[in-house]
N, C-alpha and C positions, 0 to 999 in steps of 0.2 A: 467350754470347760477344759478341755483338752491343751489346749495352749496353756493356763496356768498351771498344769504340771510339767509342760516341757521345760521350761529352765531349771526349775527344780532337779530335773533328772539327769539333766548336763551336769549339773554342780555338781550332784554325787556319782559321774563317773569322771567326771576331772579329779574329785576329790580320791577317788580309786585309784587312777593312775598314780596322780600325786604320793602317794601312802604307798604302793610297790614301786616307785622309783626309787622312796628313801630307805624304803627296805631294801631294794635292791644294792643301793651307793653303800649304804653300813656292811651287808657282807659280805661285799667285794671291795673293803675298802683298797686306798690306794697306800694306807702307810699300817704297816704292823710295828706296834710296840712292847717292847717287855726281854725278859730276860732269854742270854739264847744258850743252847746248849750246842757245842762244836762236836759235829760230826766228822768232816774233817776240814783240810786245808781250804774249800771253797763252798761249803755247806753247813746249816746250821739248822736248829731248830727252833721256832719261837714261840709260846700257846699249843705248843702240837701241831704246828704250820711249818712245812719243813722249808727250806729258802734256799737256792744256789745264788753265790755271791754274782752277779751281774759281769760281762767284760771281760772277768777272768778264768784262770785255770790253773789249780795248782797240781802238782803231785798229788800222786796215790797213794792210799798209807802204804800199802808195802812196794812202794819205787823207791829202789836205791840208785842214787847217784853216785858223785866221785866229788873229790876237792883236793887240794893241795895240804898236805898233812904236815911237813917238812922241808927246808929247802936250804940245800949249801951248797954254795957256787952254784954249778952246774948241773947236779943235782938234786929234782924235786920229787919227793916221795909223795904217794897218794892216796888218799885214804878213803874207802867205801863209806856212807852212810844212808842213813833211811831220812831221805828228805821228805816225803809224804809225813811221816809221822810227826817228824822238825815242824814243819810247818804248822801242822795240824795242833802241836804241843804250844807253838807261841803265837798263835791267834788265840788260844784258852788261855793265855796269860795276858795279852793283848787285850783282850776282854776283860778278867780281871772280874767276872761275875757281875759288870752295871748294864745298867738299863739300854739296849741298841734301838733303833726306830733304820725300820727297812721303807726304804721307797720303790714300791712294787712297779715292773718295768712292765712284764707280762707271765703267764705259766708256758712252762716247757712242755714237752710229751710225757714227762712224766710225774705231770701235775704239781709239780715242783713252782714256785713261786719264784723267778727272777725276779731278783732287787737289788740296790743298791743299800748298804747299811751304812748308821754311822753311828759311833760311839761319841756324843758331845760335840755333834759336829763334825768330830775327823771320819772321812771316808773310808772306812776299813778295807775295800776294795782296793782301794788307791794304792794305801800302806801295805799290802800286804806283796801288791807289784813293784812299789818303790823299794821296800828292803830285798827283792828278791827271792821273796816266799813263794810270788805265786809268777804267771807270765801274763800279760794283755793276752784277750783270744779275741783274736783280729777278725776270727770268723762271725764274730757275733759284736763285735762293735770294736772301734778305735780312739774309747775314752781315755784307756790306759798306757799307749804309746807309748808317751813324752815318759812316764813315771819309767814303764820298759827299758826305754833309752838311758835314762840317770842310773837305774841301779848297774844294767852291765857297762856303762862307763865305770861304775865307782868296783863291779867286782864285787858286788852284794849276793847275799846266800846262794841262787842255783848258780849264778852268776859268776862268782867265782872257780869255778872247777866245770866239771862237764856233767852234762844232764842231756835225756832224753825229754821231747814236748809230754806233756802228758795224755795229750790225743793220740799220738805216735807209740807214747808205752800202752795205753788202751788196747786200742785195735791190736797190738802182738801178745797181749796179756788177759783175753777174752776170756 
């Protein structure tokens, strides 16, 4: 008699397993979707899951930079701004209030969810390096290089004028 309840008892702990594995995969899913609210140049929030944009690093809201204000012949005038805030102002516009779908890389130390966003496809990370908003952080991956490379070729936002990293304004701005 003993034998005819052993398979029985496997089914229903494979069926256990089975049943918190998909519990498991649904709460840790690997893609969050819905509407996000910008925190700043490289954070967002989405359902109350807060997200650092993947690869990158932008300014701090209150980091001022510098850029070219004016220029005749020889001399070029230069003008203070709050790039943190810039940035942070045109990813909320960037966004535009639709729908983003983050592909989750892994959590940070401060349970922060690394991911990758995109808005219809376009990589908002990407864009945000390619105009110059934010910088590749080379510390934590080398997706955004190439996009690095084109904007301070082309002199796009921090790119045009002079900037501190934003790692580098951190650690002095504790």
């Amino acid at each position: 008699m003993k034998s005819c309840f052993k398979p029985k008892k496997n089914k229903i702990i494979y069926f256990i397993f089975f049943i918190i594995f998909c519990l498991k995969t649904n709460l840790y899913s690997e893609e969050i979707t819905g509407y996000a609210k910008v925190i700043d140049g490289d954070t967002i929030r989405i359902n109350g899951i807060k997200i650092r944009l993947y690869g990158i690093d932008a300014p701090e809201k209150n980091q001022i930079c510098s850029k070219p204000w004016l220029s005749l012949n020889i001399i070029t005038l230069i003008k203070d701004y709050e790039c943190g805030l810039k940035t942070t102002d045109l990813l909320k516009k960037f966004i535009k209030n639709e729908e983003l779908v983050c592909k989750k890389k892994t959590v940070d130390r401060y349970n922060r969810v690394i991911a990758i966003c995109f808005k219809k496809r376009r990589d908002i990370n990407s864009w945000l390096v390619r105009n110059g908003l934010a910088v590749a952080y080379t510390k934590y991956s080398k997706k955004y290089i190439v996009n690095e490379n084109d904007a301070k070729k082309e002199k796009k936002g921090l790119w045009a004028g002079n900037f501190e990293m934003p790692w580098e304004w951190r650690k002095k701005h504790k």
